[in-house]
C-alpha positions as CSV (number, residue, x, y, z in Angstrom):
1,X,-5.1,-18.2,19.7
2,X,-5.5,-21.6,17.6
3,X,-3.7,-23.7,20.4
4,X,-6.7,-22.2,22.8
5,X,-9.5,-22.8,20.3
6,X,-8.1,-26.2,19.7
7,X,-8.1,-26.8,23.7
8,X,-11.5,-25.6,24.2
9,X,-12.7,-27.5,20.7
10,X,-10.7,-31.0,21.7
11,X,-12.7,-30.5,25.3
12,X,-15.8,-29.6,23.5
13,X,-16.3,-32.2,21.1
14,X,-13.9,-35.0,22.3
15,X,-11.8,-35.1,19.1
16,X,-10.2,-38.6,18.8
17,X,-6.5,-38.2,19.5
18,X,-5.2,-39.3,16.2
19,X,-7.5,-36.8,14.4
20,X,-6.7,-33.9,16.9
21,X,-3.4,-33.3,14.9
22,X,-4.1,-34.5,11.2
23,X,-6.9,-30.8,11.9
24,X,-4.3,-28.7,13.7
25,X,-1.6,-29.5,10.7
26,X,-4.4,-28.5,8.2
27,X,-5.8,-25.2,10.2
28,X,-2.4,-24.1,10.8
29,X,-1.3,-24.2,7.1
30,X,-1.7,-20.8,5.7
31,X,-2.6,-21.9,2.3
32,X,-2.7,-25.0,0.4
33,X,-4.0,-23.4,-2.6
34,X,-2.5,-20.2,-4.3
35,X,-5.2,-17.6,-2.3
36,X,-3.7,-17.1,1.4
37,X,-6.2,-18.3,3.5
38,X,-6.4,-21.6,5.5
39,X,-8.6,-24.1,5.6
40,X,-11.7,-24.1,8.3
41,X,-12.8,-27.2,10.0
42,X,-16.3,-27.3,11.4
43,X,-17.9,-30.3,13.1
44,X,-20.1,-32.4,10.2
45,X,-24.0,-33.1,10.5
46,X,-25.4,-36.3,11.8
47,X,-26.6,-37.0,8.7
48,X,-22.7,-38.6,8.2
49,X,-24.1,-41.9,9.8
50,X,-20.7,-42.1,11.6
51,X,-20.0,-41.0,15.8
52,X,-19.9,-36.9,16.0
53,X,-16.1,-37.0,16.8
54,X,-15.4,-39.0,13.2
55,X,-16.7,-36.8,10.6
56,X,-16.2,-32.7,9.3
57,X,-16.8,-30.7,7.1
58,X,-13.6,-28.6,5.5
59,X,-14.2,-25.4,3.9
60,X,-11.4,-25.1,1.4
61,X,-10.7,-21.4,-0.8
62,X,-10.4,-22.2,-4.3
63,X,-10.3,-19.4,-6.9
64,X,-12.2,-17.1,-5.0
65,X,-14.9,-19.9,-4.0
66,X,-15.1,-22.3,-1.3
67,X,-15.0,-26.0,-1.9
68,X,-17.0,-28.0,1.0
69,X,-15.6,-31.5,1.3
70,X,-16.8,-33.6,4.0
71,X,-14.0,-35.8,5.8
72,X,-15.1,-39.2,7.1
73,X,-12.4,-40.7,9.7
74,X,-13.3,-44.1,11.0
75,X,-12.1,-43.7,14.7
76,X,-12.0,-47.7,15.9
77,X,-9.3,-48.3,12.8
78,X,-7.5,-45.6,12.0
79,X,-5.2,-46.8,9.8
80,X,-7.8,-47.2,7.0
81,X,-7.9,-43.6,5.3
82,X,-10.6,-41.7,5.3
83,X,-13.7,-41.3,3.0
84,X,-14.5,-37.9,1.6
85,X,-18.2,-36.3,0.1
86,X,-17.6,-33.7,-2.0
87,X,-19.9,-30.6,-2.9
88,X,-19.0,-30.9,-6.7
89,X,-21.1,-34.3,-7.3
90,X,-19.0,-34.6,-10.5
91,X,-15.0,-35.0,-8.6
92,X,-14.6,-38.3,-8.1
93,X,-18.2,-39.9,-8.4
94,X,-16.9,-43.4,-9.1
95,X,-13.1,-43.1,-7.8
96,X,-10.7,-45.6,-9.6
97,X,-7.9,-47.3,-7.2
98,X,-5.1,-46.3,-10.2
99,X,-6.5,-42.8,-9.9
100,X,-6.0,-42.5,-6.9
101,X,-2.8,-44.1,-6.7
102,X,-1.6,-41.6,-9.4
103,X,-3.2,-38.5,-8.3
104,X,-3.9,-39.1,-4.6
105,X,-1.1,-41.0,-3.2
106,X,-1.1,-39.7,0.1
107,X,-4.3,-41.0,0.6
108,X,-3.2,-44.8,-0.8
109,X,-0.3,-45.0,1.8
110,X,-2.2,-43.7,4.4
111,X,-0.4,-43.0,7.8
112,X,-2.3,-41.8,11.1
113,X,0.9,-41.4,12.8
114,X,1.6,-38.7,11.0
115,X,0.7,-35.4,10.9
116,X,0.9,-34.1,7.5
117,X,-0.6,-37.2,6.4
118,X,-4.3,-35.3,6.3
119,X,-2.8,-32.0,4.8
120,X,-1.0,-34.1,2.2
121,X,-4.1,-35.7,1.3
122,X,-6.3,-32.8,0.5
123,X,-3.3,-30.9,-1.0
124,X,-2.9,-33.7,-3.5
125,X,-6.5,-33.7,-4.1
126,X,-6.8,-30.0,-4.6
127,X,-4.7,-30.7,-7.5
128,X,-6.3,-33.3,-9.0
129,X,-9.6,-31.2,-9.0
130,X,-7.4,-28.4,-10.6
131,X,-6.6,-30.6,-13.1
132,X,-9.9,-31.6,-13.8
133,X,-11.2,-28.3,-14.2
134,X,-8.5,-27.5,-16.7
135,X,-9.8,-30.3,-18.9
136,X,-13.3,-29.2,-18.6
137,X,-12.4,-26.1,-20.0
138,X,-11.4,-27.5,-23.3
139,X,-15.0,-29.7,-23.1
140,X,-16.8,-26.2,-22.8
141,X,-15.1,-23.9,-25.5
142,X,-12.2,-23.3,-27.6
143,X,-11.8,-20.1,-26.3
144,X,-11.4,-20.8,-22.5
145,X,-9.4,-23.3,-23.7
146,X,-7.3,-21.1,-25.7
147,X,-7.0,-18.8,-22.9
148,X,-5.3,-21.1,-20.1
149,X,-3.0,-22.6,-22.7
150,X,-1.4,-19.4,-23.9
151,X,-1.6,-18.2,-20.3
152,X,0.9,-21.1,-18.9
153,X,2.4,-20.9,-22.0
154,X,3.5,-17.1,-23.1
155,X,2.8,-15.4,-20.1
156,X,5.7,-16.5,-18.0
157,X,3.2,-17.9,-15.7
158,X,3.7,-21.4,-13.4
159,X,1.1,-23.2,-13.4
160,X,0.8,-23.4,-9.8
161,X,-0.1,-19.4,-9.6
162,X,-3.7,-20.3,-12.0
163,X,-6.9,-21.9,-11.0
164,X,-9.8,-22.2,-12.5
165,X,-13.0,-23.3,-12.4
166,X,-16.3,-23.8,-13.9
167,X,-19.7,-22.7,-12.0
168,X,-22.2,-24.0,-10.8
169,X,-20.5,-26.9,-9.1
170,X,-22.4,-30.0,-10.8
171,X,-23.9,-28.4,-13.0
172,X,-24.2,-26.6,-16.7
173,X,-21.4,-24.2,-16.8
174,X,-22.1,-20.6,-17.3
175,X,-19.2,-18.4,-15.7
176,X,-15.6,-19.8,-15.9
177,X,-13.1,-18.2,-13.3
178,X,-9.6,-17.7,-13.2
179,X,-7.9,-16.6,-10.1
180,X,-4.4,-15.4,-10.9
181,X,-1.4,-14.8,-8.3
182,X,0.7,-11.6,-9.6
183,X,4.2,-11.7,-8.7
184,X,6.0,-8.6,-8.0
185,X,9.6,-7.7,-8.8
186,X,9.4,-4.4,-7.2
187,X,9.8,-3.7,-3.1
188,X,7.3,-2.6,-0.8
189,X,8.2,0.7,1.0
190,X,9.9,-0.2,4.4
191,X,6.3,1.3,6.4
192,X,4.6,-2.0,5.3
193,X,3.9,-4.3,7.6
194,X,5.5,-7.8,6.2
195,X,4.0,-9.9,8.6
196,X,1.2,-9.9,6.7
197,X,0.4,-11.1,3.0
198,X,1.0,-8.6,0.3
199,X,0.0,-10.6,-2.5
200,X,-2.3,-9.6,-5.8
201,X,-4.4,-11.8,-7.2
202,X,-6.2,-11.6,-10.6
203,X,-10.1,-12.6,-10.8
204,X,-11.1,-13.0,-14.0
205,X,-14.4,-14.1,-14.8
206,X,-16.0,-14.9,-18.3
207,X,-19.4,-15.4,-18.9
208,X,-22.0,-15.1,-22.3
209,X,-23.0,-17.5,-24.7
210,X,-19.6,-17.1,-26.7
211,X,-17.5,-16.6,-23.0
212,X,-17.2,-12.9,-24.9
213,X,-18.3,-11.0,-21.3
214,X,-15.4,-10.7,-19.4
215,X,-14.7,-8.8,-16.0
216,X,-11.4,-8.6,-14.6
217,X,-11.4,-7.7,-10.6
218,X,-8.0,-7.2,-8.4
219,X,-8.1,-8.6,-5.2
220,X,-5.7,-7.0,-3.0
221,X,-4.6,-7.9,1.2
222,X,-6.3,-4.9,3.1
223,X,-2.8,-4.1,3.8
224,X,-1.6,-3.5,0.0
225,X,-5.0,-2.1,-0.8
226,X,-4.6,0.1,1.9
227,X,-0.8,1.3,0.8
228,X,-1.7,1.9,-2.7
229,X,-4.5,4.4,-1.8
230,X,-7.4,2.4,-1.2
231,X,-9.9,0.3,-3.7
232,X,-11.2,3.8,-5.5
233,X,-7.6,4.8,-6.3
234,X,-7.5,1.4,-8.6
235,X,-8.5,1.1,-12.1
236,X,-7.8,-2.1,-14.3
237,X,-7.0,-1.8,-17.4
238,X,-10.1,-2.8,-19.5
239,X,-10.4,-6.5,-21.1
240,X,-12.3,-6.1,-24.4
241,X,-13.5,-9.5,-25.7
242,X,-11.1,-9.2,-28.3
243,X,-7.9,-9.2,-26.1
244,X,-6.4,-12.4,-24.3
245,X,-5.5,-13.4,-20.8
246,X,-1.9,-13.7,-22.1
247,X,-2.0,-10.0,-23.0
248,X,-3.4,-8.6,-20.6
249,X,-2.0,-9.9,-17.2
250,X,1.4,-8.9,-18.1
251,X,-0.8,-5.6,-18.5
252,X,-1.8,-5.9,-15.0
253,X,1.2,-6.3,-13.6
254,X,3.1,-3.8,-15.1
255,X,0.1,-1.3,-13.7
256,X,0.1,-2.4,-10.4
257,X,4.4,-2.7,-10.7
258,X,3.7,1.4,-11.0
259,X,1.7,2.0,-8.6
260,X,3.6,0.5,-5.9
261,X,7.3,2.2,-7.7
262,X,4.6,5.4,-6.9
263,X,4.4,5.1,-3.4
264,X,7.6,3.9,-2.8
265,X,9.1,6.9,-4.3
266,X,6.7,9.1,-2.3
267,X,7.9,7.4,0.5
268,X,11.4,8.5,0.1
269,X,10.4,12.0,-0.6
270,X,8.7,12.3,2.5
271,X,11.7,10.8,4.4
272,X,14.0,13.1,2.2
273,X,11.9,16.1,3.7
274,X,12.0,15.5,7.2
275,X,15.2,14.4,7.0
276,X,16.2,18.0,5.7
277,X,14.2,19.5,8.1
278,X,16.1,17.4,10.5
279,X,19.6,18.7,8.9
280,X,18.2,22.7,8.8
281,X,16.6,23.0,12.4
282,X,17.7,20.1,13.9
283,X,17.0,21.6,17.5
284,X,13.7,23.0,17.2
285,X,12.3,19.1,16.0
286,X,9.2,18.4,18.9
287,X,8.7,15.2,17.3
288,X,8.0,13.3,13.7
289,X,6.5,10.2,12.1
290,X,9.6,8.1,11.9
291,X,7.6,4.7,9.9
292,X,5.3,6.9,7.3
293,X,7.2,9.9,8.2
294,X,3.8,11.7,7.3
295,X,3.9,14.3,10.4
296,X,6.6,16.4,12.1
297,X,6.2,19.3,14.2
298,X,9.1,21.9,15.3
299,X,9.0,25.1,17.6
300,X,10.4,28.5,16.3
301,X,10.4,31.5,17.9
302,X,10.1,35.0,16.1
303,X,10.2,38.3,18.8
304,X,10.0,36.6,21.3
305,X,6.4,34.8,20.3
306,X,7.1,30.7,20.1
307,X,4.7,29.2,18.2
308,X,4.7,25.1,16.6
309,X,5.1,24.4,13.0
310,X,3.1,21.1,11.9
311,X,4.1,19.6,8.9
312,X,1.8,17.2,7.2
313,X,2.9,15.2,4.0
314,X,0.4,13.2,1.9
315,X,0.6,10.0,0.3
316,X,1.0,11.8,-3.0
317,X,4.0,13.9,-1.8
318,X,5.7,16.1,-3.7
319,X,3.0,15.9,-6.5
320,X,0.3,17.6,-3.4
321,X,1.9,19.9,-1.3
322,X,2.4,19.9,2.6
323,X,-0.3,21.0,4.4
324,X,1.6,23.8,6.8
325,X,-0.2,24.8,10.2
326,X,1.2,27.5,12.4
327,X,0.4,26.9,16.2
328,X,0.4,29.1,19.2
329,X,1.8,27.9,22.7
330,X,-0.1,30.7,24.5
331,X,-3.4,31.5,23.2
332,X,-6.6,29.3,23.6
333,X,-9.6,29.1,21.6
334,X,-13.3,29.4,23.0
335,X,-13.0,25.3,23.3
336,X,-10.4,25.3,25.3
337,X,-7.6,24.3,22.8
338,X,-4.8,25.7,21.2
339,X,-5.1,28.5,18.3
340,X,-3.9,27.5,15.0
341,X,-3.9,28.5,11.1
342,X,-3.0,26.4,8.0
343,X,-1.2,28.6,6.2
344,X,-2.3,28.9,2.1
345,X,-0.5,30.5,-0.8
346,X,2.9,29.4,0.2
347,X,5.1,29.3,-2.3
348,X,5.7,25.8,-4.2
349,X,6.5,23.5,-6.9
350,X,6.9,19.7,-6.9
351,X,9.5,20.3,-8.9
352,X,12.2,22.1,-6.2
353,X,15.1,20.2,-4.7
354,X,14.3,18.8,-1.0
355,X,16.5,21.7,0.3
356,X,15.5,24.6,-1.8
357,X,11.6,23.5,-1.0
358,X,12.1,23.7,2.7
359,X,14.0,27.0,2.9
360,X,11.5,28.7,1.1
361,X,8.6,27.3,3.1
362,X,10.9,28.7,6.7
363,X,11.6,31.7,4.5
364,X,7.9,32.2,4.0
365,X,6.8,31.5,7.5
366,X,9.4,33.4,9.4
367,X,9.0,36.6,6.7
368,X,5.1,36.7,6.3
369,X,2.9,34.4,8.4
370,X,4.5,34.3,11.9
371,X,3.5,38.0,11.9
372,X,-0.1,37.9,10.7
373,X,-0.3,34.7,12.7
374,X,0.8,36.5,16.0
375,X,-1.7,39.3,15.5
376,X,-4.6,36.8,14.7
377,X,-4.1,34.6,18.1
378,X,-3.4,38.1,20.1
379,X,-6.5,39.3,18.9
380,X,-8.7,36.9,18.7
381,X,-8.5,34.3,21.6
382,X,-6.9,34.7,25.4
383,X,-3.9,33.0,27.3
């Protein structure tokens, strides 16, 4: 997909061909930050004063905001490095060749040739504006201060899993953000797709006169979101003014630590279950989920009358119990389709062994419903 955008792009807008790969290399990376995300190149304005081809604008995530730096290649000598306009006025107003030697060396040794040399470049000065952010915290209160130092230090937190930064860009601070990767030392459920990025992040934003209003949000990969029950399911703990950063991410953690040890032991009961089913009526399986292993439906017969047994298992399985539906194979409703019942008051407790729970639900279906069931679709609805 990026190889053919890049195709119709280079075609497009005639890319020079030592700058084609210095923007593949950075669009490619998946992150060069701690937020998974990469990097988006659009063309620049015209108001660069350089060709069309030599100048554009990079659109880079940094905790939870995007930084717009403008990149300034000089196409007739490429060796010279290129210039850079960034969005926050204050970075690198007056840019001192020791600084940049120190803290942007990439950009020093310059080397068109190859490709990282671009990537290197704005991952170095990522870091640099990282570091001066942390500084400016101290400048702005003792408190924000307080809180990244403690953070790195008592938290067993590395440094490269924090950012921060002060808003607006250029101008008087009034919110400070802290974007915090969360680590996990607990396994997703095998169901989950791992292609993807499962990482939490920690948004915590201070604002006030005294930096004493402070909202904590959890940003999640649709994916993880989506296997811990959604973003209603998920409640922070709450962040009073008078607890710290260092305090309360360890808090955070442990809570989201549980909530994924939740699912994945639902996700072994529900495996457990059909696995039993599997083991008691091995031969009358039709067919079950066999990644969630929310669904399985079997046929049984009673008198002579088949009918299909759908079993549906929740997310919160054993605490909710199976919804069971009862099926004909003969009789149609008005709507053309087939008759079915979910069966209620079946017997159940959470607490039963995997075995003992599904004998009494057969036990239950074969002494009570199958026979009110039969009458029902006889009665009611036609072959």
């Amino acid at each position: 997909m990026l190889d053919e955008y890049y195709q119709h792009y280079t075609f497009a807008n005639n890319i020079g061909s030592y700058i084609e790969p210095l923007l593949k290399r950075v669009v490619h990376s998946k992150r060069i930050g701690i937020a998974y995300g990469g990097v988006k190149v659009n063309m620049g304005p015209t108001s660069c004063n350089r060709p069309k081809n030599d100048c554009y604008k990079l659109m880079i995530p940094y905790a939870c905001e995007n930084l717009l730096w403008t990149v300034l290649f000089d196409s007739q000598y490429p060796e010279i490095g290129p210039d850079f306009i960034f969005n926050d006025q204050n970075f690198l107003m007056d840019p001192d060749i020791d600084i940049l030697s120190t803290k942007v060396p990439s950009l020093v040794k310059w080397d068109p040739t190859d490709s990282d040399a671009l990537l290197n470049v704005l991952i170095e000065l990522l870091l640099y504006y990282k570091e001066i952010q942390i500084e400016s915290l101290a400048q702005q209160s003792d408190r924000l201060h307080f809180e990244y130092s403690t953070l790195v230090g008592g938290a067993e937190l590395p440094r490269n899993d924090i950012e921060v930064i002060l808003l607006p860009l250029g101008g008087k601070p009034t919110e400070a953000r802290f974007l915090i990767r969360i680590s996990m030392d607990c396994c997703l459920p095998p169901c989950v797709d791992k292609l993807h990025d499962n990482e939490a992040m920690l948004r915590v934003t201070f604002y006030g006169p005294n930096w004493n209003r402070i909202v904590p949000k959890l940003c999640l990969s649709k994916t993880l979101e989506k296997t811990l029950g959604g973003p209603d399911t998920l409640h922070l703990p709450q962040f009073p003014p008078t607890k710290y950063l260092m305090d309360y991410v360890p808090e955070v953690k442990k809570y989201i630590e549980e909530k994924i040890n939740a699912v994945v032991e639902c996700f072994e009961n529900r495996r457990d279950f059909i696995a039993t089913v599997l083991m008691i009526q091995g031969s009358s399986v039709i067919e079950y989920d066999t990644k969630e292993f929310n669904n399985m439906t079997i046929m049984l017969e009673s008198r002579d009358f088949h009918f299909l047994v759908h079993f549906h298992l929740s997310a919160k399985f054993p605490k909710e119990q199976p919804q069971i539906t009862l099926q004909s194979v003969y009789h149609m409703t008005p709507e053309g389709v087939l008759y079915e019942e979910v069966l209620d008051n079946v017997p159940y407790s959470p607490r039963w062994t995997m075995n003992h729970m599904v004998e009494m639900f057969f036990t239950h279906i074969m002494e009570e419903a199958v026979h009110k069931f039969q009458k029902s679709s006889v009665k009611s609805h036609r072959y």
